[in-house]
C-alpha positions in Angstrom: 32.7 -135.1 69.9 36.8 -135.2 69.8 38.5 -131.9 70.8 35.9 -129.3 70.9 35.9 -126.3 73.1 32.3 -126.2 74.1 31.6 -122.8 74.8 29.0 -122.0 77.5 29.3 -118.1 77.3 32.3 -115.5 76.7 34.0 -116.5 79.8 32.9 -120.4 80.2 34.2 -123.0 78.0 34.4 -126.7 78.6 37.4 -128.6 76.9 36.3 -131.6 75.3 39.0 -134.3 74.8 36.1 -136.6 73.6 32.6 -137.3 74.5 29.9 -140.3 73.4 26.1 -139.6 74.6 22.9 -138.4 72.8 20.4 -135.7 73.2 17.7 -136.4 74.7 14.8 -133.9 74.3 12.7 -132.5 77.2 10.0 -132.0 76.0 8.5 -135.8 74.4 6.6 -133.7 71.4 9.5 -131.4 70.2 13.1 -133.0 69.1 16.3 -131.4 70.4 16.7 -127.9 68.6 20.4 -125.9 68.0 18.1 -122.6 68.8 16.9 -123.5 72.0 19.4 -124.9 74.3 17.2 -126.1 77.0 14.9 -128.0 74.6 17.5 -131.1 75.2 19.5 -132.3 77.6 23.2 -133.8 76.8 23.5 -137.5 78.2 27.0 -138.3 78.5 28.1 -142.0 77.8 31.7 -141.6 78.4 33.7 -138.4 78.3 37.0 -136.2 79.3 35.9 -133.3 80.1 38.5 -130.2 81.5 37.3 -126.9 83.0 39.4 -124.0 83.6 39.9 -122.2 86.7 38.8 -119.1 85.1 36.5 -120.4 83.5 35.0 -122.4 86.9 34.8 -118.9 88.1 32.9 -117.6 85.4 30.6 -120.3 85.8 29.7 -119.9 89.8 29.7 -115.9 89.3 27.1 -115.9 86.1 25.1 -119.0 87.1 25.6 -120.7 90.7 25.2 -117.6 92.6 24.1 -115.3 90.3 20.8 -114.5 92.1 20.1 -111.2 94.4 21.3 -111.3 98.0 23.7 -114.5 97.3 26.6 -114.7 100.3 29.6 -115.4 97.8 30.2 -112.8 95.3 33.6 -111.7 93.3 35.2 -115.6 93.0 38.1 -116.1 91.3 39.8 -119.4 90.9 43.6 -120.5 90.4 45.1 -123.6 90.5 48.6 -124.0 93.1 50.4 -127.1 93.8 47.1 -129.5 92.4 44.9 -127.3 94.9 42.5 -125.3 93.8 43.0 -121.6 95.6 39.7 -119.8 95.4 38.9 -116.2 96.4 36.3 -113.7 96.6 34.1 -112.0 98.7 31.6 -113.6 101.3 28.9 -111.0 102.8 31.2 -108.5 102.0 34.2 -109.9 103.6 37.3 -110.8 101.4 37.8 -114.4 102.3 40.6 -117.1 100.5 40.4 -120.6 100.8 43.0 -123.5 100.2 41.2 -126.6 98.8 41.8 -130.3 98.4 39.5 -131.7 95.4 38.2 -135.0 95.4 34.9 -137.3 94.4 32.4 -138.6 96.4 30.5 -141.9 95.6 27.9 -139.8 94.8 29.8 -138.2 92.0 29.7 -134.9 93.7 33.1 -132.6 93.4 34.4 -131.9 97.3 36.2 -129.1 97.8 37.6 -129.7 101.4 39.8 -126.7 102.2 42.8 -126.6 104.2 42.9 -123.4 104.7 40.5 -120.4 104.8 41.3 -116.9 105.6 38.8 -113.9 106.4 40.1 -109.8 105.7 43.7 -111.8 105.5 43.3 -113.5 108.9 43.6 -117.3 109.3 39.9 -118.0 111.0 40.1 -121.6 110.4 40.9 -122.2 114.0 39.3 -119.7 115.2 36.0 -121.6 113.7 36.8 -125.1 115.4 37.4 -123.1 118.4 33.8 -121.9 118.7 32.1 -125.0 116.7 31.3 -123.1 114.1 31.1 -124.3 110.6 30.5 -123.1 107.2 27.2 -124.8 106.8 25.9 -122.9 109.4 27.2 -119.7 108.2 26.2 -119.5 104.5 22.9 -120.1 103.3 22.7 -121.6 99.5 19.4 -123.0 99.4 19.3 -120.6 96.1 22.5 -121.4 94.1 22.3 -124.4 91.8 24.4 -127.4 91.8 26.6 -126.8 95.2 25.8 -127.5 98.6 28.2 -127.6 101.8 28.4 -130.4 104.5 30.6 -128.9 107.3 33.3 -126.6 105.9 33.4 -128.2 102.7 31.5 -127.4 99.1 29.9 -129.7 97.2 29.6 -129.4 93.2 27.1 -131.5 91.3 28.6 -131.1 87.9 25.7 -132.3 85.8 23.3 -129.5 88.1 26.1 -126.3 87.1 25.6 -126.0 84.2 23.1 -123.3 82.5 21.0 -125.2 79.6 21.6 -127.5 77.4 22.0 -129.4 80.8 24.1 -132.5 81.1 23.5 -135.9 82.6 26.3 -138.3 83.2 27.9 -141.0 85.7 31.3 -139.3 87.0 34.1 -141.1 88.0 36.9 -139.5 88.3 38.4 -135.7 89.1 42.1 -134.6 88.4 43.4 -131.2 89.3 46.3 -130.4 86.6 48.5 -127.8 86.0 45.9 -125.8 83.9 42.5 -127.1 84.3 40.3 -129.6 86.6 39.7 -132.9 84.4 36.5 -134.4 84.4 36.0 -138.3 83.5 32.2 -140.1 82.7 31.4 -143.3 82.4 29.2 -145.3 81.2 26.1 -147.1 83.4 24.8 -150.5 83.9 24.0 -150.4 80.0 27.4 -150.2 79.0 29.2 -148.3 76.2 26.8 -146.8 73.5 27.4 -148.0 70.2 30.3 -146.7 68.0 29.5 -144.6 64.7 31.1 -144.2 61.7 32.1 -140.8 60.7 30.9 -140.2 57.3 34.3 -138.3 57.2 36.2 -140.0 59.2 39.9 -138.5 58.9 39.3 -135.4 60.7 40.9 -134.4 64.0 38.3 -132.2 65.6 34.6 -132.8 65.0 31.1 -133.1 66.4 28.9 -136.2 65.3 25.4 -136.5 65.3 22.8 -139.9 64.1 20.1 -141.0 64.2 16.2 -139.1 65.4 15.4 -135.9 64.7 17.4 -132.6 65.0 16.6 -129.7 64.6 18.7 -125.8 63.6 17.2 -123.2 62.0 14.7 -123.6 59.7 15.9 -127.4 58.8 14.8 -130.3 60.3 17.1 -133.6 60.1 15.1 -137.1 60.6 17.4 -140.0 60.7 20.1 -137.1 61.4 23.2 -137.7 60.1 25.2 -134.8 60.1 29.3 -133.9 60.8 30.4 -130.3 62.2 34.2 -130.1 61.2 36.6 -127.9 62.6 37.2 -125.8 59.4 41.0 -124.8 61.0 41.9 -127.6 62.8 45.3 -126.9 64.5 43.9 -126.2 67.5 40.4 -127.3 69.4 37.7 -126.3 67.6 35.6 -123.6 69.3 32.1 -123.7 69.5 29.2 -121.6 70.4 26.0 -122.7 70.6 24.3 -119.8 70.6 25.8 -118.3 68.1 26.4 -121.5 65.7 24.5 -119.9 63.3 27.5 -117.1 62.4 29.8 -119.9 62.3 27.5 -122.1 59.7 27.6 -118.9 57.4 31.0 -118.3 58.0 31.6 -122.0 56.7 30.2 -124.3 53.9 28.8 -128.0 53.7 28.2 -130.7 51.4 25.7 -133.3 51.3 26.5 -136.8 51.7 25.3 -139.9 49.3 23.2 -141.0 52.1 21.8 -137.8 52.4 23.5 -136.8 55.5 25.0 -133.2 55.7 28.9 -132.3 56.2 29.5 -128.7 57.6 33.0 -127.2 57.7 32.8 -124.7 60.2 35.6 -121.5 61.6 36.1 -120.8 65.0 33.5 -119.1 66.9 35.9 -115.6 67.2 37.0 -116.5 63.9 33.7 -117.1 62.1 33.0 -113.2 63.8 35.9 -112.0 62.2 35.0 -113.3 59.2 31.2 -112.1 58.3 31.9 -109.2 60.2 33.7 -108.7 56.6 31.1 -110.5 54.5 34.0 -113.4 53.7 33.9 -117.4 54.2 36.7 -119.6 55.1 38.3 -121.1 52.7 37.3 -125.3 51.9 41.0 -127.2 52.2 42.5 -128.6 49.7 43.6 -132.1 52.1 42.3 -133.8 55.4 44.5 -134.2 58.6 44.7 -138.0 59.6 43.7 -138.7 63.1 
């Protein structure tokens, strides 16, 4: 994939700069299918991945503690002076907390905050006077993908995530002005193989080759087929779960080989568009890369 915006839900969206991986099904009898997210898992090879702060805080509101009596409720998440400044409510409380971000050699996210304030009140001292720590005072043994050790939280990026899953070595986490920047790498294998793009001068795309695929009522063996951004000045935006409106919205062409080339809108866009029975129109030229 090269500059996709992977879109989890309405308010989740992961920027891809570029990703290498495969999908691997989970189930051995049935191949990965576009209709069923959590019929494959996405193994990343090597990736940049970026993530909001809005849209971090869409993800631990309608996923990580999205489950009845959860302690943390109301997050929302903005980015100051390469911190990340997260608030919300915990128990009822309004609480704020000041965090530096870093990776462990685990590949776990640490959020290790400087600060933390309760009802406005700095209770960070007030905790180390009494020996009390976080861990002791939230319970999480039901939220997916975070933990806390001490006072700090603990994000498991490839456990976040609702289905398709992902699986992936990190190495590296940036906080930037806008977003916080993921980096995979490969394992002990080393890089996957390179593929040829059967249309290769195209700026935003997503590739896929080789085993079986399936979406909607086709089945590809030996897949070989090319999702192009049909409007490629900015990233193209993708929803899985509602890809289909965007193939409709589109067009393809089949390949010599007998691959499959789809030129596909926007996800908002494609809406637009059959919401008034039209297509996007095929261009006339290619960008370069």
């Amino acid at each position: 994939m090269r500059r996709v915006d992977f879109r989890i839900d309405s308010s989740v969206v992961l920027h891809i700069r570029w990703l290498r991986g495969s999908l691997q099904p989970t189930a051995p009898a049935s191949p990965p299918y576009f209709d069923d997210p959590s019929s494959f898992t996405l193994a990343i090879d090597s990736a940049e991945i970026g993530i909001s702060p809005a849209s971090l805080a869409g993800l631990l509101n309608h996923y990580v503690f999205a489950y009845p009596g959860s302690p943390l409720r109301e997050l929302t998440i903005r980015i100051e002076q390469g911190r990340l400044v997260q608030e919300g409510k915990l128990r009822g409380v309004s609480f704020t907390t000041v965090a530096d971000v870093s990776l462990t050699p685990e590949g776990e996210i640490r959020l290790h905050p400087d600060k933390i304030k309760a009802a406005g009140l700095s209770v960070g001292g007030l905790m180390k006077f009494f020996g009390l720590q976080l861990q002791k005072l939230v319970n999480l043994k039901r939220a997916r993908g975070i933990r806390i050790e001490g006072n700090d939280f603990l994000l498991q990026p490839t456990h976040l995530l609702p289905p398709p899953t992902i699986d992936g070595r990190l190495i590296s986490v940036e906080v930037k002005d806008t977003e916080v920047v993921q980096v995979f790498a490969p394992g002990k294998a080393g890089p996957a193989k390179g593929l040829t793009l059967p249309q290769p001068k195209v700026d935003n795309y997503m590739y896929f080759r080789g085993g079986t695929l399936k979406f909607g009522r086709l089945t590809m063996t030996d897949a070989d087929l090319e999702i192009i951004d049909a409007e490629p000045a900015d990233p193209f935006d993708f929803f899985l779960s509602r890809y289909n409106a965007q193939l409709v919205a589109g067009y393809s062409r089949s390949t010599a080989d007998h691959g499959l080339i789809v030129w596909m809108p926007d996800s908002q866009r494609a809406a637009d568009v059959t919401a008034h029975g039209g297509l996007v129109p095929e261009p006339r030229t290619t960008r370069g890369q």
